[in-house]
C-alpha positions in Angstrom: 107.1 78.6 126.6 103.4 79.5 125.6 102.7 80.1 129.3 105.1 83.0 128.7 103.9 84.0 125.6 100.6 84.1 126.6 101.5 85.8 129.9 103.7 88.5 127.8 100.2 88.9 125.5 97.7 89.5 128.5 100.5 92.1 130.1 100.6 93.8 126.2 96.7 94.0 126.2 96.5 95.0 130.1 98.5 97.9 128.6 96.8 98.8 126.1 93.7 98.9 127.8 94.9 101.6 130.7 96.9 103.9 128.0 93.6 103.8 126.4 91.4 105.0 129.1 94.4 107.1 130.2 93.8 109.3 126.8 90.3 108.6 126.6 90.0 110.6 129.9 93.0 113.2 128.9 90.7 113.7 125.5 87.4 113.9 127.6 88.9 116.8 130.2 90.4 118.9 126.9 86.6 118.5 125.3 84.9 119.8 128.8 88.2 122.7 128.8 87.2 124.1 125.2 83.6 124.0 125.9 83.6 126.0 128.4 82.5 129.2 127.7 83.9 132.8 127.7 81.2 134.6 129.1 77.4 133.9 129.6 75.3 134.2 126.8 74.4 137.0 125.3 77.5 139.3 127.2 78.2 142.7 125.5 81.9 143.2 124.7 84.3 145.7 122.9 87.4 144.4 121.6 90.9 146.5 121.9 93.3 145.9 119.1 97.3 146.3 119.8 99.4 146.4 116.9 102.7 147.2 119.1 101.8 144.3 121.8 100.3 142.0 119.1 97.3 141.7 121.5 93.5 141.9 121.0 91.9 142.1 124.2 87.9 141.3 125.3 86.5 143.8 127.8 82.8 143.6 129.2 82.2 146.7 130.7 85.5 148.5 131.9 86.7 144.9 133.0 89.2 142.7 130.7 88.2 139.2 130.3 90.7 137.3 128.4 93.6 138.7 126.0 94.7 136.8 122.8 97.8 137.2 120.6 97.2 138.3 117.0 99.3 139.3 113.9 98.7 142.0 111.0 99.0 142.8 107.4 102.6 142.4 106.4 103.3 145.9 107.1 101.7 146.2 111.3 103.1 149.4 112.1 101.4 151.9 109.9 97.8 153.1 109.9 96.1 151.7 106.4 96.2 154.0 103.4 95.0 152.4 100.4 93.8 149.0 98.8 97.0 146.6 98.1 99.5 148.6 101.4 99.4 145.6 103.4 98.5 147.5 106.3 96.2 147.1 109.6 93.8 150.0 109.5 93.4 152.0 112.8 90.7 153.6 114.3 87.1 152.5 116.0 84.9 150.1 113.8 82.3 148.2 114.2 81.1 145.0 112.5 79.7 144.8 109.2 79.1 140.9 109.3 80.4 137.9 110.5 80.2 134.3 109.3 82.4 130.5 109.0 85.1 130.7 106.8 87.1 127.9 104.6 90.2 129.1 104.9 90.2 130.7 108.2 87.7 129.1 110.1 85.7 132.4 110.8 85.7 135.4 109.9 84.6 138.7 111.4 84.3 141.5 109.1 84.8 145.0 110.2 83.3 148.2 109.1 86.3 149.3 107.3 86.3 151.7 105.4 83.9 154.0 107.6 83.6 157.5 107.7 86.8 158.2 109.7 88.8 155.8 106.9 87.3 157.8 104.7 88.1 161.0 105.7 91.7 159.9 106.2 92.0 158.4 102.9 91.0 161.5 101.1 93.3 163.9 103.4 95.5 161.7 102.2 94.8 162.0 98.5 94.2 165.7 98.6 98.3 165.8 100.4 99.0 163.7 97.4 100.2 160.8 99.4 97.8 158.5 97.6 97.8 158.7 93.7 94.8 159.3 91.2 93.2 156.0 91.0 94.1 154.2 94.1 91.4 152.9 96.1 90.7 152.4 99.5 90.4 148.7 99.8 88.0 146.7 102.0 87.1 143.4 103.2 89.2 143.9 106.6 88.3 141.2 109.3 89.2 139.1 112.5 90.1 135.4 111.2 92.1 132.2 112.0 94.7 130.7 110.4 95.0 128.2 107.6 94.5 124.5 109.1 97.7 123.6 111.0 99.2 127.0 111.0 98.9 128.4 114.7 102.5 129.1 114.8 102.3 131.7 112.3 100.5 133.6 115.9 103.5 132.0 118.1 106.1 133.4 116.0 104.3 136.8 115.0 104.4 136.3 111.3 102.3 138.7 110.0 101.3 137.7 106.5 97.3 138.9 106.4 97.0 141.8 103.6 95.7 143.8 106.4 93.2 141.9 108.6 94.5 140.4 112.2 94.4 136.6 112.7 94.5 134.8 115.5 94.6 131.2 116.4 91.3 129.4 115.2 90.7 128.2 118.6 90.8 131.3 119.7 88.4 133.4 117.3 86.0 130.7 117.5 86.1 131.1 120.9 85.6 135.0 120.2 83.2 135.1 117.5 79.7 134.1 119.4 80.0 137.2 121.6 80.6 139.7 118.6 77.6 142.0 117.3 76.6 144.9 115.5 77.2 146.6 118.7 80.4 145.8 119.6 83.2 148.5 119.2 86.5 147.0 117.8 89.5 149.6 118.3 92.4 149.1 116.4 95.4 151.1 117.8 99.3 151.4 117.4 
């Protein structure tokens, strides 16, 4: 009887041992996968935002390099009118900063509003479409999600106030090759 026992241990432990390894290699292939990187350093890009596909795409040159799904502000079809609409703003920006975020892992703030937003905004105003003491907001970036929430991206839940997000892993992937001279366009 402890024969067995002690057979049925060493067979328990053999086991454990190989799913171990199994993982440890699984864990060590998925470490070499995400760092990896996009492009070689110090590759200019412009980034193409698609409200209707949900996309934002990286080009290099006139060549597209990887495509990643996004959401919007909790109203992603119109263009953004004023502080507080919940919309995506459209248009070509650039970027006004960039830097590691709490909530979002990073963020990358765009030049929103610039002088195209502002000439919008006060067409707008002077058509009386926006009121006497609205403003036109700020603060717009590209982020990630709150920790554990990539499947607000998977299910297209757009619940920004008007910035896109996209999966952390992916806009940390993003965020090393954006500078002051990349263009971001934001279309519909």
């Amino acid at each position: 009887m402890k024969v067995k026992a002690l057979y049925f241990v060493y067979i328990c432990v053999f086991f454990i041992i190989y799913s171990c390894k199994d993982e440890s290699s699984k864990a060590e292939k998925h470490t070499k996968e995400i760092a990896k990187p996009l492009l070689p350093k110090n590759t200019s890009v412009d980034v193409i935002i698609d409200k209707s596909d949900y996309t934002l795409s990286i080009f290099t040159a006139d060549t597209l390099v990887k495509q990643y799904n996004v959401v919007f502000g909790g109203n992603p079809v119109d263009d953004k009118h004023k502080e507080g609409d919940k919309r995506t703003p459209e248009g070509v920006f650039g970027m006004r900063d960039k830097y590691p975020h709490k909530s979002w892992s990073k963020f990358i703030w765009i030049d929103y509003p610039n002088a195209d937003s502002w000439r919008k905004f006060n067409q707008r105003k002077a058509d009386g479409i926006i009121k006497e003491g609205e403003t036109i907001g700020g603060e717009v970036g590209i982020h990630g999600v709150p920790d554990g929430m990539d499947h607000l991206i998977d299910d297209k839940r757009n619940w920004t106030l008007g910035c896109i997000s996209m999966k952390n892993s992916d806009v940390n992937e993003l965020f090393p090759y954006i500078t002051k001279q990349t263009k971001i366009t934001i279309q519909k």
